[in-house]
C-alpha positions in Angstrom: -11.1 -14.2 34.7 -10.9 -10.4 34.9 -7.2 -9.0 34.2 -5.8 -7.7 37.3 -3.8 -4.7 37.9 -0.4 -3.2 38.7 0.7 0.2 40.1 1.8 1.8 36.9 5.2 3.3 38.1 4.7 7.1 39.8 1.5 7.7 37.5 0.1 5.8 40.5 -2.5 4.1 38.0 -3.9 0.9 38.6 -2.8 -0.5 35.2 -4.5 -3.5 34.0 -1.6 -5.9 33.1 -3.4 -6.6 29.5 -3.6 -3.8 27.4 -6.1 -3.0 24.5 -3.8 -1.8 21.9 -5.5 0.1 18.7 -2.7 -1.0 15.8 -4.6 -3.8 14.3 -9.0 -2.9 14.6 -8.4 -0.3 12.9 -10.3 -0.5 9.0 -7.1 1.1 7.2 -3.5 2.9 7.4 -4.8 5.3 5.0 -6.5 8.1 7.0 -9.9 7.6 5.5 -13.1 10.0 5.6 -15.5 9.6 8.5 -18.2 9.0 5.8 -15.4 6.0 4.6 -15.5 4.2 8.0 -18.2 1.1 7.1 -20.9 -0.6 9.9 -19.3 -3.6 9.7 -15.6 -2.4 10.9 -17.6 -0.3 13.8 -19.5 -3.2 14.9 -16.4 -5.3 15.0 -14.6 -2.3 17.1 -17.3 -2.4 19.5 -17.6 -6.2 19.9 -14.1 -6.2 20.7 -14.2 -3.1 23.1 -17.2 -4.5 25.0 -15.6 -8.2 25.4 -12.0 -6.6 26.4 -14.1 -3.8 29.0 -16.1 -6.5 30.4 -12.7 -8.4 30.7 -10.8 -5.9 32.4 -8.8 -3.8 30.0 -9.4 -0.9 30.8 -6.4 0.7 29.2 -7.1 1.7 25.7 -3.7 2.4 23.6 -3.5 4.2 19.9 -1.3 6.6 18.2 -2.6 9.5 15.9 -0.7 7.8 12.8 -2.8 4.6 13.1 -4.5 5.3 10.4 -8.6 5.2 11.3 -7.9 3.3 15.2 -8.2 7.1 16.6 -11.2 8.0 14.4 -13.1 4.9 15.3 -12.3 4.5 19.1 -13.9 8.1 19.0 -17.2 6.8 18.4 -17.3 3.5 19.5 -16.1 4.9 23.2 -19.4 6.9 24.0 -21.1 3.7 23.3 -19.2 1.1 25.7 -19.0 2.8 29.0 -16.5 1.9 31.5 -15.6 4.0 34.6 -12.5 3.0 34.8 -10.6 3.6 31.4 -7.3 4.8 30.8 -7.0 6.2 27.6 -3.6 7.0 25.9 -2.5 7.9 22.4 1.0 8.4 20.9 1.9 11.8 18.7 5.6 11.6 17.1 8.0 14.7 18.1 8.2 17.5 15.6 11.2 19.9 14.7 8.2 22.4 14.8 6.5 22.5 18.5 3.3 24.3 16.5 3.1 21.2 13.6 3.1 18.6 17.2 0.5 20.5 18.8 -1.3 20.9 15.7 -1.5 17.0 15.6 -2.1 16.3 19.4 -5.2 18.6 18.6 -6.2 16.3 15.9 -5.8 13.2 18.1 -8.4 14.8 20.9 -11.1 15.8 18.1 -10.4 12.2 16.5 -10.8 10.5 20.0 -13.8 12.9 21.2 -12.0 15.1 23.7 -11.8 18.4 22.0 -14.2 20.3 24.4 -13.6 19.5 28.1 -11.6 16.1 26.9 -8.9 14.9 29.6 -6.1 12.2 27.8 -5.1 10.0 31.2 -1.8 9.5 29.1 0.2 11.0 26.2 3.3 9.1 24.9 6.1 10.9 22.9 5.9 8.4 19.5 8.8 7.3 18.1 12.2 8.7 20.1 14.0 6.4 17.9 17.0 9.0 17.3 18.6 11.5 19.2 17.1 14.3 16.8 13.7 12.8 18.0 14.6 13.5 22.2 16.7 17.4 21.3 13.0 18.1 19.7 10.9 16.5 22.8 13.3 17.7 25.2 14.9 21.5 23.9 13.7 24.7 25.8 10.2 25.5 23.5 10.1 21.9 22.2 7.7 19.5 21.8 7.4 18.5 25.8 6.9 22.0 26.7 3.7 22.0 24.4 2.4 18.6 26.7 3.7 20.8 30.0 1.1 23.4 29.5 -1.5 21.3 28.3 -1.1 19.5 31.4 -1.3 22.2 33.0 -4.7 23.1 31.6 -5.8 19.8 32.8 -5.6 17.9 29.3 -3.6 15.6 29.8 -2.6 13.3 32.7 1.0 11.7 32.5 3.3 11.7 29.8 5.6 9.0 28.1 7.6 7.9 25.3 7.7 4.9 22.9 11.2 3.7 21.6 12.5 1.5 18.4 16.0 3.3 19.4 19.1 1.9 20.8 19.6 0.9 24.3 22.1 3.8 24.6 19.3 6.3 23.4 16.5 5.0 25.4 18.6 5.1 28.6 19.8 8.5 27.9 16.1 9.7 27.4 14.9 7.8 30.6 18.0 9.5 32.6 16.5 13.2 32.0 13.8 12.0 34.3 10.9 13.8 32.4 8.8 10.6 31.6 6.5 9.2 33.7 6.2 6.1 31.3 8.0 4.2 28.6 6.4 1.6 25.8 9.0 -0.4 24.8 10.2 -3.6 23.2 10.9 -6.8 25.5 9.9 -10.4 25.3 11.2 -13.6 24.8 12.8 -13.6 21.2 14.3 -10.1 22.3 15.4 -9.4 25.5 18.4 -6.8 24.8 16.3 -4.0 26.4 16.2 -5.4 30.0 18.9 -2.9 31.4 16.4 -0.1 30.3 13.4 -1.5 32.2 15.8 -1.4 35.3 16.4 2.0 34.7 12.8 2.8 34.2 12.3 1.2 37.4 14.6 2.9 39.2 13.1 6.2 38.4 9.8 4.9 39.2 8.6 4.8 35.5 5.6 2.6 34.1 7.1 0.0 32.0 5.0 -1.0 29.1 5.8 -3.7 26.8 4.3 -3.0 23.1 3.7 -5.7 20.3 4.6 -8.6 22.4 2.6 -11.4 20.0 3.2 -9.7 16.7 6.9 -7.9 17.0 8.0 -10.8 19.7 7.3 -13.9 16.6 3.9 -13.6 14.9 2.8 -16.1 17.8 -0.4 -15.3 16.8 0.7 -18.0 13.8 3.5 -19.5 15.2 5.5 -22.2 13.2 5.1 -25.2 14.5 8.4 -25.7 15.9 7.5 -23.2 18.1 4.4 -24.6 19.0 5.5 -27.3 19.8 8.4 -26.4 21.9 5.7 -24.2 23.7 3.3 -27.1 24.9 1.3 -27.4 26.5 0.8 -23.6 26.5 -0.3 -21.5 23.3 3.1 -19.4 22.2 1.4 -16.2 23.1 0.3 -18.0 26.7 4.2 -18.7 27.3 5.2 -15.5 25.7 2.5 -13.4 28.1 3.7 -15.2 30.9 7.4 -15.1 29.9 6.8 -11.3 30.1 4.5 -10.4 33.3 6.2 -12.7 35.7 9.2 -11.0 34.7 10.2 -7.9 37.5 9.0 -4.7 36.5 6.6 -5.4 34.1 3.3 -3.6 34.3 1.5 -4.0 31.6 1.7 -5.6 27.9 0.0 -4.8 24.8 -2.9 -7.3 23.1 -3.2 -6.1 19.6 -6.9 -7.4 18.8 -8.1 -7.3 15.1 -11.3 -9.0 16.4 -12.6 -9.9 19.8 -11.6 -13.7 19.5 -8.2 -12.6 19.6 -8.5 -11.7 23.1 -8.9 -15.3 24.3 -5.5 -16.7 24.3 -4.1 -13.0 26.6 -7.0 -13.9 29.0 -5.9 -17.4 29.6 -2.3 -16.1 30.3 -4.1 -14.4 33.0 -5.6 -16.7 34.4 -2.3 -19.3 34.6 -0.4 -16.3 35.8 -0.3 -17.2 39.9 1.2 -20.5 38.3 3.8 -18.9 35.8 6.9 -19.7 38.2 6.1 -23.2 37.6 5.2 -23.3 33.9 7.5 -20.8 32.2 11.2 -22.1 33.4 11.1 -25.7 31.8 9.5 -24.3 28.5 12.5 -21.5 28.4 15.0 -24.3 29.1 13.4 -26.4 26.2 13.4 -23.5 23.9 17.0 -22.6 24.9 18.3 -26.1 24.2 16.4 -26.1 21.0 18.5 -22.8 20.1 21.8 -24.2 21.6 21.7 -27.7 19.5 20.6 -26.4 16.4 22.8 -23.2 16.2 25.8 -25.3 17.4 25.3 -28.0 15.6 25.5 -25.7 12.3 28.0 -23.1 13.4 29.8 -24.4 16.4 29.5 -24.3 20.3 31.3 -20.8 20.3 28.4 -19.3 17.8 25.8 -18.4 20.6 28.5 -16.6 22.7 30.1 -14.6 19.8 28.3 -13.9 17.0 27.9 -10.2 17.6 31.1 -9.6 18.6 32.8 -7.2 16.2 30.1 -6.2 13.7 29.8 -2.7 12.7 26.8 -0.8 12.9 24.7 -0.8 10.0 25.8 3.0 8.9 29.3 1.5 8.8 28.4 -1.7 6.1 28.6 -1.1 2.6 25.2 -1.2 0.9 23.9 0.0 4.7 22.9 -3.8 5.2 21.9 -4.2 9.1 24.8 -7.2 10.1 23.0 -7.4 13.5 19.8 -7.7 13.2 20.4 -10.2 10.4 22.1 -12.6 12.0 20.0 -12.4 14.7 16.8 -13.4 12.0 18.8 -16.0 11.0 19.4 -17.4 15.1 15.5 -17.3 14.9 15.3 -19.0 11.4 17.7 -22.1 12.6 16.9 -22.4 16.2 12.5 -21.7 16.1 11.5 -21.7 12.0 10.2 -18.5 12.5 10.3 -17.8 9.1 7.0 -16.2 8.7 8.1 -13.3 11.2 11.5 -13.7 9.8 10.3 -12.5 6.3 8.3 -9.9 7.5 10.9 -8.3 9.3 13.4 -8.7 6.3 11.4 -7.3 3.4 10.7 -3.9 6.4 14.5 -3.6 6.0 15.2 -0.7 4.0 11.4 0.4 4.2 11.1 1.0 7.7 13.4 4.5 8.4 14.2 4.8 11.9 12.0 2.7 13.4 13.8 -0.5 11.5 16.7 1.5 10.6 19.7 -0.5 7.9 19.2 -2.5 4.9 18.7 -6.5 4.1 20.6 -8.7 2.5 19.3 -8.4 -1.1 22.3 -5.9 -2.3 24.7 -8.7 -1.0 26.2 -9.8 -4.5 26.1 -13.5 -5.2 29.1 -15.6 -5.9 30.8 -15.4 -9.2 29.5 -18.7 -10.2 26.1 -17.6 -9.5 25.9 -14.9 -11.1 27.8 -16.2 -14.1 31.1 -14.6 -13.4 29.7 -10.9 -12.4 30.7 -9.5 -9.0 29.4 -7.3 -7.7 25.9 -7.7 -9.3 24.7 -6.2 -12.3 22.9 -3.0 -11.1 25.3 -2.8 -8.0 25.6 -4.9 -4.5 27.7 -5.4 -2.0 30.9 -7.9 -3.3 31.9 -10.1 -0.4 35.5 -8.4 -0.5 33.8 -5.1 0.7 32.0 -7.2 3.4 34.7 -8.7 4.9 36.6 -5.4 4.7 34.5 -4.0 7.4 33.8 -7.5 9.6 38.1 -7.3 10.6 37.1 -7.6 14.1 34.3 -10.7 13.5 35.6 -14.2 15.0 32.8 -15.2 12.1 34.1 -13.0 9.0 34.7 -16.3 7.2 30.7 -17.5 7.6 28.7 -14.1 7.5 28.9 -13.5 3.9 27.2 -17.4 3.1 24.6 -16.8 6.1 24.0 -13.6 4.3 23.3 -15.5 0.9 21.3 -18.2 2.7 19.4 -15.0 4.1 18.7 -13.6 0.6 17.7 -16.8 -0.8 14.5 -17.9 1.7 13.7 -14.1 3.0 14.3 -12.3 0.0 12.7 -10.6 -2.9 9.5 -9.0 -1.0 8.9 -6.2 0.6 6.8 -4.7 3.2 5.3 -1.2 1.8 3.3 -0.5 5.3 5.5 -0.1 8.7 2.9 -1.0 11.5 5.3 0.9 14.0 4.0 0.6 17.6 
């Protein structure tokens, strides 16, 4: 089955609807010596290349802080040919226009396009605050640096990529200067839909990054999930979920090795089916969530819970209310605890792209800690808690969900943010 294509927005690309992505081939995060880069990480590169380029995906995606992905797609691409590739690469914005072009320089002698080189796409990495789009956008700013380097024929069309708020990435999308947006969306987390309609209506391409890993770790799914799922794979359903949705062009397939491109291609080939096989898995799924979150917290739980909290820069201790009660809806409803963890020891680690803290400065109760509140060392008392969760119909249960939170997610942390 070779992955077919979609009209990528007002690029006017044919856009293979399965993307290569470059986060996970690459031999290290650190950014390591040519001379560092072993046979045996280059032969697995270019297995993987040739299976995905004989497959169809002929849109290769990286970013210049991906550790060594850049430095080896640079070799390995003059040995797999393929007519048809697409080739984009991500540099993050830069208060200092010379220090961005400085690096989008780096990325087209890492990638092999220093002399003559043409990039078919450039995406703005990372306009996760406002700071990040004033340096893309302002007059001798970052985007003026792509402008005349498109102008000299370097580069083709340029985007963006976005952990921000739906506030930010709607703002960005409305100055109508992208031709392109990577962006979060899948089944576990759907709260940027009113963006891709936005991006639709300015006739954007709408790429959806880390579907498998970011959307659950379906690439190890607990087997609730799995089983909820059957008789497709979790990343089958989630693929599906996500391309028969309107206005998605393409999706990203993070490969490590070139077995991990199986389950993506037979997505593909159940796709003219999806409108048949994705609704009844959704609806078992959904009533999964619905009995087991009600059944702990009450039918009104699903409706409300993120009514009235504050934003993360508003909680004592900085501790991210949101996004940890939505870990938790994932925790009761799916067992995604591996992804769970993962994205609870990033808390705190992560800057802006997984802005706020985790639950681990939540002080435990008095009898727990043997009378001390807050913790020895400092924390977060649950008085100071509730004094910001005044407009919560759930101030009464957060601080014991938080707790619960602490006590199966906590006490690791994740040192490396693999930020797509």
């Amino acid at each position: 089955m070779r992955v077919p294509t979609r009209r990528f927005g007002r690029t006017g690309l044919a856009m293979p609807v399965l993307s290569l992505g470059g986060m996970r081939f690459q031999q290290s995060w650190s950014d390591l010596p040519a001379d560092a880069i072993t046979a045996e990480s280059q032969a697995n590169l270019r297995a993987t290349l040739e299976k995905a380029v004989a497959a169809g995906f002929h849109h290769i995606e990286t970013a210049r802080h991906y550790g060594t992905s850049e430095h080896q797609l640079g070799t390995v691409l003059e040995q797999v040919s393929d007519p048809q590739r697409i080739l984009q690469t991500k540099v993050p914005p830069n208060p200092d226009p010379g220090v961005f072009e400085a690096e989008l320089q780096t990325s087209f002698e890492r990638l092999g396009l220093a002399v003559g080189g043409r990039l078919d796409l450039l995406a703005i990495h990372g306009i996760n605050l406002e700071e990040h789009l004033h340096q893309t956008l302002r007059p001798g700013g970052c985007l003026e640096v792509v402008r005349r380097w498109q102008a000299e024929g370097r580069i083709g069309h340029v985007g963006f990529s976005t952990h921000g708020s739906l506030a930010l990435i709607e703002a960005a999308i409305a100055t109508d200067q992208f031709d392109f947006i990577n962006l979060h969306w899948y089944f576990i987390r759907q709260d940027n839909r009113p963006a891709i309609d936005r991006a639709l209506a300015h006739d954007m391409g709408v790429f959806v990054i880390s579907p498998t890993d970011k959307g659950g770790h379906l690439h190890s799914p607990s087997a609730r999930m799995a089983e909820l799922c059957a008789p497709l794979h979790p990343i089958v359903f989630n693929d599906l979920f996500c391309l028969s949705a309107p206005g998605i062009h393409t999706i990203s397939v993070g490969a490590a090795h070139p077995g991990d491109l199986d389950a993506h291609l037979e997505a593909v080939a159940l796709l003219d089916g999806a409108v048949g096989l994705v609704p009844p898995i959704v609806e078992r799924l959904e009533q999964a969530r619905r009995e087991a979150l009600e059944g702990a917290l009450g039918e009104t739980w699903l409706a409300t819970w993120q009514q009235g909290l504050p934003e993360w820069a508003d909680t004592p201790g900085e501790i991210n209310l949101p996004v940890l009660l939505w870990l938790h809806n994932l925790l009761v409803a799916w067992d995604l605890e591996g992804y769970a963890k993962a994205r609870y020891g990033l808390m705190g680690q992560g800057g802006h792209w997984f802005p706020g803290a985790n639950a681990d400065a939540f002080a435990p109760t008095a009898l727990e800690a043997d009378g001390a509140s807050p913790a020895p060392g400092g924390g977060v008392d649950e008085a100071q808690l509730r004094g910001v969760l005044s407009g919560s119909p759930w101030a009464a249960e957060i601080p014991a969900i938080l707790r619960q939170l602490k006590a199966r997610l906590g006490g690791q942390t994740v040192q490396r943010l693999t930020s797509t």
